[in-house]
mmCIF file of the N, C-alpha and C atoms, coordinates in Angstrom:
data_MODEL
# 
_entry.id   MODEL 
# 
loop_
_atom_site.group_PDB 
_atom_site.id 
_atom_site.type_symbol 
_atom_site.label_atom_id 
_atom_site.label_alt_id 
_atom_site.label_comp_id 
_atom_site.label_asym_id 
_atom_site.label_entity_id 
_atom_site.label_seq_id 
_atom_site.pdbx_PDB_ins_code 
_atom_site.Cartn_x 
_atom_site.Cartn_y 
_atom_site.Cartn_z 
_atom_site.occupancy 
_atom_site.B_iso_or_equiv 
_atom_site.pdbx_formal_charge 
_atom_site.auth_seq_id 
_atom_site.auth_comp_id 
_atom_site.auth_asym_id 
_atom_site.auth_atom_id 
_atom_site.pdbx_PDB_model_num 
ATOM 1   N N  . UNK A 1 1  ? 26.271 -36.133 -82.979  1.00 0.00 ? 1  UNK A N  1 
ATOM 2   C CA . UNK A 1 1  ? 27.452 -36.071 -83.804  1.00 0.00 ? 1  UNK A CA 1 
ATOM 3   C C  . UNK A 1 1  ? 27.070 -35.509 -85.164  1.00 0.00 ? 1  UNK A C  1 
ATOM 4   N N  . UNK A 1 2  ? 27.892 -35.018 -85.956  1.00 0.00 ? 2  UNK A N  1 
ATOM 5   C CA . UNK A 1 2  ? 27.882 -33.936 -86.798  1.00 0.00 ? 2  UNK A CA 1 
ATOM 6   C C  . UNK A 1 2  ? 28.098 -35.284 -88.133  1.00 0.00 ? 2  UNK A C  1 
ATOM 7   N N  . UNK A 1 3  ? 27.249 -34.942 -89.334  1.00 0.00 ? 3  UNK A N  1 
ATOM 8   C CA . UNK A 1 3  ? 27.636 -36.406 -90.125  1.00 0.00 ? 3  UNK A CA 1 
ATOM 9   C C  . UNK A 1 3  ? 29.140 -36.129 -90.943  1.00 0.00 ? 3  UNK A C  1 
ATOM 10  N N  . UNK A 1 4  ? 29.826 -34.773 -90.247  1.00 0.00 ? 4  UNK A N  1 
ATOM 11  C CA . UNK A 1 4  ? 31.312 -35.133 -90.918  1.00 0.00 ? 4  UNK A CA 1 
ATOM 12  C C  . UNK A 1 4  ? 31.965 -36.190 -90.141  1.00 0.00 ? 4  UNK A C  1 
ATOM 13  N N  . UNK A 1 5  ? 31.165 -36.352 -89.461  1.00 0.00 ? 5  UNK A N  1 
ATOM 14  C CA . UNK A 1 5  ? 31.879 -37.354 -88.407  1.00 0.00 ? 5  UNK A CA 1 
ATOM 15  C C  . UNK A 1 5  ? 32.243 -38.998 -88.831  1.00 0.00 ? 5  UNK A C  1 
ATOM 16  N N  . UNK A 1 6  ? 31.216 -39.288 -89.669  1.00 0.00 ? 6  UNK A N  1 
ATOM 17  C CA . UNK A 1 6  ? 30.797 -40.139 -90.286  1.00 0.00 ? 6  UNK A CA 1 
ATOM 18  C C  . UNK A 1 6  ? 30.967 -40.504 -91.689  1.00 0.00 ? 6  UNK A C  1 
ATOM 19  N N  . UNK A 1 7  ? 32.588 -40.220 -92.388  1.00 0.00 ? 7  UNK A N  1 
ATOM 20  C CA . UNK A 1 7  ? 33.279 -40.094 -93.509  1.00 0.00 ? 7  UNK A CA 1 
ATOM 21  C C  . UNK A 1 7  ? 32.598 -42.202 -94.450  1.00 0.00 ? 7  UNK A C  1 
ATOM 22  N N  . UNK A 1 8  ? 32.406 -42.386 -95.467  1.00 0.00 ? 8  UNK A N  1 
ATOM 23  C CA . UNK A 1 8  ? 32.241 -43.209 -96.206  1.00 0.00 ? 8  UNK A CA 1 
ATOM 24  C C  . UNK A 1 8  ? 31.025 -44.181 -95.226  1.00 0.00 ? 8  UNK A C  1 
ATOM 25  N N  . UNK A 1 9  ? 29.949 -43.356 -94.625  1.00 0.00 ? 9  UNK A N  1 
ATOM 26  C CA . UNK A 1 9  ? 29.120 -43.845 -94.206  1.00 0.00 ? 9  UNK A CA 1 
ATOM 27  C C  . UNK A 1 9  ? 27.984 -44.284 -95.834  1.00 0.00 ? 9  UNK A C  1 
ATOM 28  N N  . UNK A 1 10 ? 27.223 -45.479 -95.726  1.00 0.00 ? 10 UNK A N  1 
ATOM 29  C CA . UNK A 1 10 ? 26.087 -45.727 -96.587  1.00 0.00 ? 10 UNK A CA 1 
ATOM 30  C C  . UNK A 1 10 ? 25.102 -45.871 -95.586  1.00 0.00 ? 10 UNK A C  1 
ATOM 31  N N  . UNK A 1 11 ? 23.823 -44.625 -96.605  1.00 0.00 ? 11 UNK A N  1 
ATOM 32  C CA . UNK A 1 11 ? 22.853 -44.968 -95.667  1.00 0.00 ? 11 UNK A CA 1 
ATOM 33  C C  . UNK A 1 11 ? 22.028 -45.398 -96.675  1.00 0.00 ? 11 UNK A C  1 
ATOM 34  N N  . UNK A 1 12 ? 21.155 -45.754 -95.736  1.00 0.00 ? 12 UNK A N  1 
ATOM 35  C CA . UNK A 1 12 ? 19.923 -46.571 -96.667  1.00 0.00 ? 12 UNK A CA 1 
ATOM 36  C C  . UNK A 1 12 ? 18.529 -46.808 -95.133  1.00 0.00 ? 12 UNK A C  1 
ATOM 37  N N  . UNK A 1 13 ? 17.449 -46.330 -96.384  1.00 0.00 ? 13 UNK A N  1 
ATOM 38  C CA . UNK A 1 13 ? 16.117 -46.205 -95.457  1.00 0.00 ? 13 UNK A CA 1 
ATOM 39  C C  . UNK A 1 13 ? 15.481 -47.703 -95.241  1.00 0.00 ? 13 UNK A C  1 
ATOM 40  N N  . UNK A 1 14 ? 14.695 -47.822 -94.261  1.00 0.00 ? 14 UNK A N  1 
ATOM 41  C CA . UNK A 1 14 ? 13.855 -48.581 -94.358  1.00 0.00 ? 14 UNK A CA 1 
ATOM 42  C C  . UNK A 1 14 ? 12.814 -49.172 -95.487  1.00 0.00 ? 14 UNK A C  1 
ATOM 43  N N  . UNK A 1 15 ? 12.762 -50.330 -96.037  1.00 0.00 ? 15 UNK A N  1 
ATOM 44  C CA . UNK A 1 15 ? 12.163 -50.766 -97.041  1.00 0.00 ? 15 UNK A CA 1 
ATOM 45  C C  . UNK A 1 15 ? 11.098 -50.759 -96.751  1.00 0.00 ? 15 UNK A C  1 
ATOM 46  N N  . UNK A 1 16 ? 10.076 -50.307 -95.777  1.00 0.00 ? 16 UNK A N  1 
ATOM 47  C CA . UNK A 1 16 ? 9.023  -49.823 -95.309  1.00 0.00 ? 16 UNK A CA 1 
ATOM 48  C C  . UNK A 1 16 ? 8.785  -48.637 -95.536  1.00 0.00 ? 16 UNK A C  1 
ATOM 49  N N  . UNK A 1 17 ? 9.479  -47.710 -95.513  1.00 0.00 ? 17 UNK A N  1 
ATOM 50  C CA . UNK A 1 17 ? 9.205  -46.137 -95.680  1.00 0.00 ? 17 UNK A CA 1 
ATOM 51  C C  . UNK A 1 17 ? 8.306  -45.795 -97.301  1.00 0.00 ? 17 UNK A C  1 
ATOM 52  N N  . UNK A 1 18 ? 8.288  -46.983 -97.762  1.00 0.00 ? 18 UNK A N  1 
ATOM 53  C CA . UNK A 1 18 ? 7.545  -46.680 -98.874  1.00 0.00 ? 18 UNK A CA 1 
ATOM 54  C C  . UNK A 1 18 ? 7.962  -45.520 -99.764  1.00 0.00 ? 18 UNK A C  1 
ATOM 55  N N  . UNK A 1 19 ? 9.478  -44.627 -99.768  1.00 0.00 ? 19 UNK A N  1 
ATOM 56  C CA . UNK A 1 19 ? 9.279  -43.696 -100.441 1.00 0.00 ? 19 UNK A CA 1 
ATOM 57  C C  . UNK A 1 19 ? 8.793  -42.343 -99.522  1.00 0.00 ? 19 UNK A C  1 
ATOM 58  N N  . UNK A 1 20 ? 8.477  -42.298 -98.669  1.00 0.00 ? 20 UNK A N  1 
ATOM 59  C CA . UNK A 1 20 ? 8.010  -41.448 -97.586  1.00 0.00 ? 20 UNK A CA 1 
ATOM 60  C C  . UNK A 1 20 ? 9.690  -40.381 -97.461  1.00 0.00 ? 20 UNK A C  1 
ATOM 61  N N  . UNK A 1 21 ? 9.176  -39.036 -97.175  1.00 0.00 ? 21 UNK A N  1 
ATOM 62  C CA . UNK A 1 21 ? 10.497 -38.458 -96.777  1.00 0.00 ? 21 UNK A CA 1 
ATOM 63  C C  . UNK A 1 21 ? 10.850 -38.119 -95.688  1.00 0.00 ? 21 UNK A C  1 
ATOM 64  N N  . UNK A 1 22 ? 9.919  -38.531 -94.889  1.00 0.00 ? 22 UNK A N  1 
ATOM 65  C CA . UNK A 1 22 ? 10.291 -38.485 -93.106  1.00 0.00 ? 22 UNK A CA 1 
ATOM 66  C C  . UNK A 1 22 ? 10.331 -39.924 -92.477  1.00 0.00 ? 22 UNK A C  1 
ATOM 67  N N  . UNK A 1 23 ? 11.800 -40.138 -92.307  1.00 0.00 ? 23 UNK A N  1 
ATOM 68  C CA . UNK A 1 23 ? 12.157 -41.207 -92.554  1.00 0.00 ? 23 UNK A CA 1 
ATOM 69  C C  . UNK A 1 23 ? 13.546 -41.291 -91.743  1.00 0.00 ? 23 UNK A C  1 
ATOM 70  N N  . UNK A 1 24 ? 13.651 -42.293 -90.944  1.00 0.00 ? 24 UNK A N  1 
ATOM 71  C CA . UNK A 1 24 ? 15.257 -42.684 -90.306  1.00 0.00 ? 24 UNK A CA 1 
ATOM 72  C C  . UNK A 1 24 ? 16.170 -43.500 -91.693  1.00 0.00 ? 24 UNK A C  1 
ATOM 73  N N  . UNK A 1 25 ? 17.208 -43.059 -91.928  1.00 0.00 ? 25 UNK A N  1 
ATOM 74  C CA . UNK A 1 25 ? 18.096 -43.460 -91.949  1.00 0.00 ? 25 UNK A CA 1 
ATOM 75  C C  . UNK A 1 25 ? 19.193 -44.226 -91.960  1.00 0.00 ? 25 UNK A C  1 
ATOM 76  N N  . UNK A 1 26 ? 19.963 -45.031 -91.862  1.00 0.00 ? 26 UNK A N  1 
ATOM 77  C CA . UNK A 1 26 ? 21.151 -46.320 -91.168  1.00 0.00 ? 26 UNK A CA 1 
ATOM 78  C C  . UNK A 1 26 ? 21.997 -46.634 -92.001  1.00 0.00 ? 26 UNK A C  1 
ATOM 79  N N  . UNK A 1 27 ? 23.051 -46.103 -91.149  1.00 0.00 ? 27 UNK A N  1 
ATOM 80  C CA . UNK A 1 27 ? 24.300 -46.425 -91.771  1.00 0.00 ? 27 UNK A CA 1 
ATOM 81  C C  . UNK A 1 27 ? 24.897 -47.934 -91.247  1.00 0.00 ? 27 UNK A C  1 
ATOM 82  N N  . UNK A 1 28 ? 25.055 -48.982 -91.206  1.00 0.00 ? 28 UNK A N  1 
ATOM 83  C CA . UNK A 1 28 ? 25.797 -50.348 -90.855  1.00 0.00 ? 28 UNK A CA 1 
ATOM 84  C C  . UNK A 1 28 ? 27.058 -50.378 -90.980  1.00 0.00 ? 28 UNK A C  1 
ATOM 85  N N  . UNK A 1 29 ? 27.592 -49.360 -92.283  1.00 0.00 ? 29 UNK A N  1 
ATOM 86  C CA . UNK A 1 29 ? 28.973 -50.384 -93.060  1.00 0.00 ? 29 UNK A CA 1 
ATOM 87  C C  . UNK A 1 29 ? 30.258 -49.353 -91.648  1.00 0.00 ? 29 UNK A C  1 
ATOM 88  N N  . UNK A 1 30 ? 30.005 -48.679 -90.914  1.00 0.00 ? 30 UNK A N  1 
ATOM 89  C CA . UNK A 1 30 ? 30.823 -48.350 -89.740  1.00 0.00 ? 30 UNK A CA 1 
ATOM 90  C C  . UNK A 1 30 ? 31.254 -48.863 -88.978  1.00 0.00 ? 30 UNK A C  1 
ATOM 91  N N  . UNK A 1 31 ? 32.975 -49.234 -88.800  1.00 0.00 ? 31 UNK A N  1 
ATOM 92  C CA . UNK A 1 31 ? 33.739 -50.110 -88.228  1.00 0.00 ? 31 UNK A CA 1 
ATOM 93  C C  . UNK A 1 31 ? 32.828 -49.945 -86.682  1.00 0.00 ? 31 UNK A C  1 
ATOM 94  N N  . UNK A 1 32 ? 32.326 -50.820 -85.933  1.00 0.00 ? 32 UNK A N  1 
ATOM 95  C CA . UNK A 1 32 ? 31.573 -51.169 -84.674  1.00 0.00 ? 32 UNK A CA 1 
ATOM 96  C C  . UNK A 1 32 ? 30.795 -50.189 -84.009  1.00 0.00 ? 32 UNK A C  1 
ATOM 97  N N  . UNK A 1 33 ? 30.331 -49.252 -85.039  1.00 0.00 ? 33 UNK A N  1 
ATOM 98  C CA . UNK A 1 33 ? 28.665 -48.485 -84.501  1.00 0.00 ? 33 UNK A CA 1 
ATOM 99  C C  . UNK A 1 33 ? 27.596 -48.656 -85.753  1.00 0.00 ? 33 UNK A C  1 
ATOM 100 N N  . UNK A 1 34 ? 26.363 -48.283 -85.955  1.00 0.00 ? 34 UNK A N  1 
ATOM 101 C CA . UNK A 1 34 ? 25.073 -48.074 -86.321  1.00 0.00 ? 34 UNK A CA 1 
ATOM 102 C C  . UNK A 1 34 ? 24.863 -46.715 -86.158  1.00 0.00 ? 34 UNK A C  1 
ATOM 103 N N  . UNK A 1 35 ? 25.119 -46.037 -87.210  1.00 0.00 ? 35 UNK A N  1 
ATOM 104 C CA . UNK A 1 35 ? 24.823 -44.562 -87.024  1.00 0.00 ? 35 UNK A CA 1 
ATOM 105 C C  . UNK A 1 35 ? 22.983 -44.266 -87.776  1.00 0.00 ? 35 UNK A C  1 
ATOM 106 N N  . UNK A 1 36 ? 22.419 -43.300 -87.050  1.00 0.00 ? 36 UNK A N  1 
ATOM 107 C CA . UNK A 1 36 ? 20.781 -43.353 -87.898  1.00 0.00 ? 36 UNK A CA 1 
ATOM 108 C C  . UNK A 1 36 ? 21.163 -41.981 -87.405  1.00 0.00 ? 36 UNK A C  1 
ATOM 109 N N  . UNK A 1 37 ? 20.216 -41.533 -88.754  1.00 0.00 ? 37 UNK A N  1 
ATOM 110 C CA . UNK A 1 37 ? 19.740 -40.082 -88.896  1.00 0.00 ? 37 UNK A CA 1 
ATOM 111 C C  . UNK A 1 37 ? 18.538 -39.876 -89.157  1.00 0.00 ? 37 UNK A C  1 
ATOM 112 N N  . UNK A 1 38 ? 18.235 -38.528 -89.422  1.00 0.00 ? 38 UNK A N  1 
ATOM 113 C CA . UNK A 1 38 ? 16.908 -38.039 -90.002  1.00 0.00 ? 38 UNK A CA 1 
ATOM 114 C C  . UNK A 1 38 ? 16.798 -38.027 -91.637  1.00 0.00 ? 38 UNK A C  1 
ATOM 115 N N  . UNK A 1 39 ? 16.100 -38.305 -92.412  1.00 0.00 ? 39 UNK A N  1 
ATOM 116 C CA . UNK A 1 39 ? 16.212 -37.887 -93.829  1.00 0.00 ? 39 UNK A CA 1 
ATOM 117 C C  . UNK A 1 39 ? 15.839 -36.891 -94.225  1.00 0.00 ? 39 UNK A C  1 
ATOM 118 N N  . UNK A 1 40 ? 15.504 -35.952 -93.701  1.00 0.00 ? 40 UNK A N  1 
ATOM 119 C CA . UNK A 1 40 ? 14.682 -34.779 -93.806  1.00 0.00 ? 40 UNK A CA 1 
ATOM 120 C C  . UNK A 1 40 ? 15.591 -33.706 -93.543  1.00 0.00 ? 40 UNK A C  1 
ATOM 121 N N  . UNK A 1 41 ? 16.828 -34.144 -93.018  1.00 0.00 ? 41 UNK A N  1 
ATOM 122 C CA . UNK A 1 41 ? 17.980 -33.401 -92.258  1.00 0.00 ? 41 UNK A CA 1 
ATOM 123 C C  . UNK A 1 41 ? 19.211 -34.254 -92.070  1.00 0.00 ? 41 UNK A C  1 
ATOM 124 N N  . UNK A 1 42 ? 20.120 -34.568 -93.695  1.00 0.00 ? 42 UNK A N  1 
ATOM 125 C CA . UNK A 1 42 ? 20.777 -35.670 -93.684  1.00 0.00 ? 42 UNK A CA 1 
ATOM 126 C C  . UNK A 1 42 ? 22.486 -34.994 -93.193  1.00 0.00 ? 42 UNK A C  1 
ATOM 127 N N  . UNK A 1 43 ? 22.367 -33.520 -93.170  1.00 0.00 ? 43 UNK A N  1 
ATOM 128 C CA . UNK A 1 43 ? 23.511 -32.669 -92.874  1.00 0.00 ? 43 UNK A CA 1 
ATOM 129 C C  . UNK A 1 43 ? 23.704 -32.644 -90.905  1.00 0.00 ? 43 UNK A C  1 
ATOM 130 N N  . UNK A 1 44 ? 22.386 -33.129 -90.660  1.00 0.00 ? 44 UNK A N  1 
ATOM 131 C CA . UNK A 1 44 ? 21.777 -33.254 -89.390  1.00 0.00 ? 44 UNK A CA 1 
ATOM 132 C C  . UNK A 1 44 ? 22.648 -34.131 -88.388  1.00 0.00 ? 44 UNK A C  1 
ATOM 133 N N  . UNK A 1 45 ? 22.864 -33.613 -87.224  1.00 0.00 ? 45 UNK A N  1 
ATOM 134 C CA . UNK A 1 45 ? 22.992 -34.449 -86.269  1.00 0.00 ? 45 UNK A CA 1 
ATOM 135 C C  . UNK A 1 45 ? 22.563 -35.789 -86.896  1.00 0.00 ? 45 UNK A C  1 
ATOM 136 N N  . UNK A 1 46 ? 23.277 -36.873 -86.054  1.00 0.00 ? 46 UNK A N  1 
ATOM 137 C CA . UNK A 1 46 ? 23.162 -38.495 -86.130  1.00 0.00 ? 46 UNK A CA 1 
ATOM 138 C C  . UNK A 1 46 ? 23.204 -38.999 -84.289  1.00 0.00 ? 46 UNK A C  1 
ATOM 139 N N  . UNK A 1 47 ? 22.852 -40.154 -84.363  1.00 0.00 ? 47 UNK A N  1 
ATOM 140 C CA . UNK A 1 47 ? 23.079 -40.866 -83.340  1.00 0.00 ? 47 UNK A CA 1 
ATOM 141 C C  . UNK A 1 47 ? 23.554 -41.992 -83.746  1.00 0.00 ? 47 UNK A C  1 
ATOM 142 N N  . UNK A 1 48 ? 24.832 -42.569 -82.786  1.00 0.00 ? 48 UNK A N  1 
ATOM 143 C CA . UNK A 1 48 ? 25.555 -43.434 -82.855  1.00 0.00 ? 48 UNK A CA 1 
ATOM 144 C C  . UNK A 1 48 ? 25.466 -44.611 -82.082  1.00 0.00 ? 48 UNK A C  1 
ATOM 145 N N  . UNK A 1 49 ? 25.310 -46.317 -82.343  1.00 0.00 ? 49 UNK A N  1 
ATOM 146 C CA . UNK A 1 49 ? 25.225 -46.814 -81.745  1.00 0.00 ? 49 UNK A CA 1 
ATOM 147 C C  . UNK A 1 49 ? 25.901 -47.651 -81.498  1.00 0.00 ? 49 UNK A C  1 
ATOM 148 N N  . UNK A 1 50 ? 26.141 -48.785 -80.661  1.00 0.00 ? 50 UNK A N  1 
ATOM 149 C CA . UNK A 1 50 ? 27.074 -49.934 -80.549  1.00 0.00 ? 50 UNK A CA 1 
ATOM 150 C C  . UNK A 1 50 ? 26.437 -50.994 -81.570  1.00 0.00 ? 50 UNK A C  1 
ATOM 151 N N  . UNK A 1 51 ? 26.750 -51.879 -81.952  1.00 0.00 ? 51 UNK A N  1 
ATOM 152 C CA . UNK A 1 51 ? 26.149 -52.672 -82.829  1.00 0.00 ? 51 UNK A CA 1 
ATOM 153 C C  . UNK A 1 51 ? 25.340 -53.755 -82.102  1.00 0.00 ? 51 UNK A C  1 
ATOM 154 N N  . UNK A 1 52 ? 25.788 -54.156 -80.439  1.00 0.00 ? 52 UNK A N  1 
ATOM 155 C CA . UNK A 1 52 ? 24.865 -54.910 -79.523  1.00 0.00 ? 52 UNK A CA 1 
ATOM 156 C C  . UNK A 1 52 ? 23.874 -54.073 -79.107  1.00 0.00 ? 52 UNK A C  1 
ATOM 157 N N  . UNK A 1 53 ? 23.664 -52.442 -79.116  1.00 0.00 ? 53 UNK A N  1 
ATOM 158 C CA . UNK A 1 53 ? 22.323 -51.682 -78.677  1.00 0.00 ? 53 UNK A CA 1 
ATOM 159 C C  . UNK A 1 53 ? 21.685 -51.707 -79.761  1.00 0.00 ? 53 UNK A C  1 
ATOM 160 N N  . UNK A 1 54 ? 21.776 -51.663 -81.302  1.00 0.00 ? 54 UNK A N  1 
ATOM 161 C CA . UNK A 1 54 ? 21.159 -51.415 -82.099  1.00 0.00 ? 54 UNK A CA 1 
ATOM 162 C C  . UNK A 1 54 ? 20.489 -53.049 -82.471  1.00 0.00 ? 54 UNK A C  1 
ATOM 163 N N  . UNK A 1 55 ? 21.589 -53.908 -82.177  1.00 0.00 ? 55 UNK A N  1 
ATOM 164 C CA . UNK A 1 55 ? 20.371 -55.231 -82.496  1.00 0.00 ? 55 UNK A CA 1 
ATOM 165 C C  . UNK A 1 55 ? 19.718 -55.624 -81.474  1.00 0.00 ? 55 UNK A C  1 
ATOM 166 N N  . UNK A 1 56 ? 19.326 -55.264 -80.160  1.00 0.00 ? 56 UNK A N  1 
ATOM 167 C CA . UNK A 1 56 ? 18.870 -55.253 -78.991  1.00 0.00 ? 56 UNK A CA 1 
ATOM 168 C C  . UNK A 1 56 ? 17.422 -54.040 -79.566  1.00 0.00 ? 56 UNK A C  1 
ATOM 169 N N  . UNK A 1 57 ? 17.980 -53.252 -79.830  1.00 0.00 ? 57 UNK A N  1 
ATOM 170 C CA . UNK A 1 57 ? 16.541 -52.341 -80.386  1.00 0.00 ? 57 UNK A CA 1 
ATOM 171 C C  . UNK A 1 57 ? 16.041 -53.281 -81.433  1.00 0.00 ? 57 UNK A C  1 
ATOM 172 N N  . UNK A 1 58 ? 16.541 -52.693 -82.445  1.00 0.00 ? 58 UNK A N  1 
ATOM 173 C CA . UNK A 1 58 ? 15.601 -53.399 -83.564  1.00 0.00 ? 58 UNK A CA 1 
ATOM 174 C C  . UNK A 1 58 ? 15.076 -54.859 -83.355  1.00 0.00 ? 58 UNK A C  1 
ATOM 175 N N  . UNK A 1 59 ? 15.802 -55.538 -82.426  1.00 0.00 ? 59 UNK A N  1 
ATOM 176 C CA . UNK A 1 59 ? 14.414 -57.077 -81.879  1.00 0.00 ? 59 UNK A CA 1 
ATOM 177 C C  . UNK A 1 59 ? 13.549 -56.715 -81.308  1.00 0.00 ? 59 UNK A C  1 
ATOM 178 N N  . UNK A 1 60 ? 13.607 -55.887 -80.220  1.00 0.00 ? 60 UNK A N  1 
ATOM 179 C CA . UNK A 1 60 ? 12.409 -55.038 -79.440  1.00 0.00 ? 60 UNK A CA 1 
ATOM 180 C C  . UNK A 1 60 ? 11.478 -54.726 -80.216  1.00 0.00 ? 60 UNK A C  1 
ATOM 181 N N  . UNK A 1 61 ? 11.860 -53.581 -81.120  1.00 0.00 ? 61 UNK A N  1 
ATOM 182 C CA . UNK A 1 61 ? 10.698 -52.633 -81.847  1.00 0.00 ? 61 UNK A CA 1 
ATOM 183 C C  . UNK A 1 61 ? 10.166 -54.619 -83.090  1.00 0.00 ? 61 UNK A C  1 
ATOM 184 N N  . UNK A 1 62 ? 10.915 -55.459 -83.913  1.00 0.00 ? 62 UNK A N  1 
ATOM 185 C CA . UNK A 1 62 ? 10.298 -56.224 -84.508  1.00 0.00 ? 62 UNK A CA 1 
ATOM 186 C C  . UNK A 1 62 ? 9.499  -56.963 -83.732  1.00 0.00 ? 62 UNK A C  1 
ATOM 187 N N  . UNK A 1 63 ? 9.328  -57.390 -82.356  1.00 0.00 ? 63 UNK A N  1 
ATOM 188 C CA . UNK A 1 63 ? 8.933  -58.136 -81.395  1.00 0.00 ? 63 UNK A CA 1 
ATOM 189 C C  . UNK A 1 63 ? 7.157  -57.308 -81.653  1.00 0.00 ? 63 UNK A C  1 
ATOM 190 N N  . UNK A 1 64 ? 7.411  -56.794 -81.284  1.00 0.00 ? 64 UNK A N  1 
ATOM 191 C CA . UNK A 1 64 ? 6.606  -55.896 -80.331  1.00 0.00 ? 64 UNK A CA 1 
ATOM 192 C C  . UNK A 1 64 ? 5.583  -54.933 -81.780  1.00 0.00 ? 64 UNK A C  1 
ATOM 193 N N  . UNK A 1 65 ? 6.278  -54.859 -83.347  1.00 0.00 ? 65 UNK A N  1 
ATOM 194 C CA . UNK A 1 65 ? 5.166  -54.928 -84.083  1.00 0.00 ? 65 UNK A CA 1 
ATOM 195 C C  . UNK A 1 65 ? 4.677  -56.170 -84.821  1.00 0.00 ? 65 UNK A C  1 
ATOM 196 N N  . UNK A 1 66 ? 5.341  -57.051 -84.446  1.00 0.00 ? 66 UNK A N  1 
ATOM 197 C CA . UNK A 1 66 ? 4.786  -58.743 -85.282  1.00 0.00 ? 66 UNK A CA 1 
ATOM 198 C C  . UNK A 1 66 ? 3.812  -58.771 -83.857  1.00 0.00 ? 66 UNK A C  1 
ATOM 199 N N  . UNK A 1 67 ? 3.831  -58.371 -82.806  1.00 0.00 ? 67 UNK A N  1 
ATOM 200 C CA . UNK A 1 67 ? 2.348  -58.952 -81.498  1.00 0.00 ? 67 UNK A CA 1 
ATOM 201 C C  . UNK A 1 67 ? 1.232  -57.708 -81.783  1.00 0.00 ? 67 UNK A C  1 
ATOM 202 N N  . UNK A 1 68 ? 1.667  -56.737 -82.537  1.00 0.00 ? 68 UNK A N  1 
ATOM 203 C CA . UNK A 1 68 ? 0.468  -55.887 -82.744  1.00 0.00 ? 68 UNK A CA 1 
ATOM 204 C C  . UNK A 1 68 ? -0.517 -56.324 -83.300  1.00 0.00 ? 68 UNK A C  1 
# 
């Protein structure tokens, strides 16, 4: 999806990215999706998610670097 798609989206990076410019993205405040982009390419395609796939990911990926 094209980010006109995505009118009064806020994004905001990971508080991990340290400042880094290759970097995902996330929009939350979207009536029942999770949109993430690229930061490197914020005119860029997005991917859109349901808000039960995106907290289903992000427990996965936190799971799985707190056992690293």
């Amino acid at each position: 999806m094209n980010m006109n798609e995505y009118p009064g989206a806020t994004w905001r990076k990971s508080r991990y990215s340290n400042g880094q410019a290759e970097c995902v993205e996330v929009a939350g405040n979207l009536p029942g999706i999770v949109a993430v982009r690229d930061s490197k390419d914020p005119d860029g395609p997005a991917l859109a998610f349901r808000r039960e796939q995106w907290r289903a990911f992000a427990a996965t990926v936190k799971a799985r670097v707190n056992t690293a």
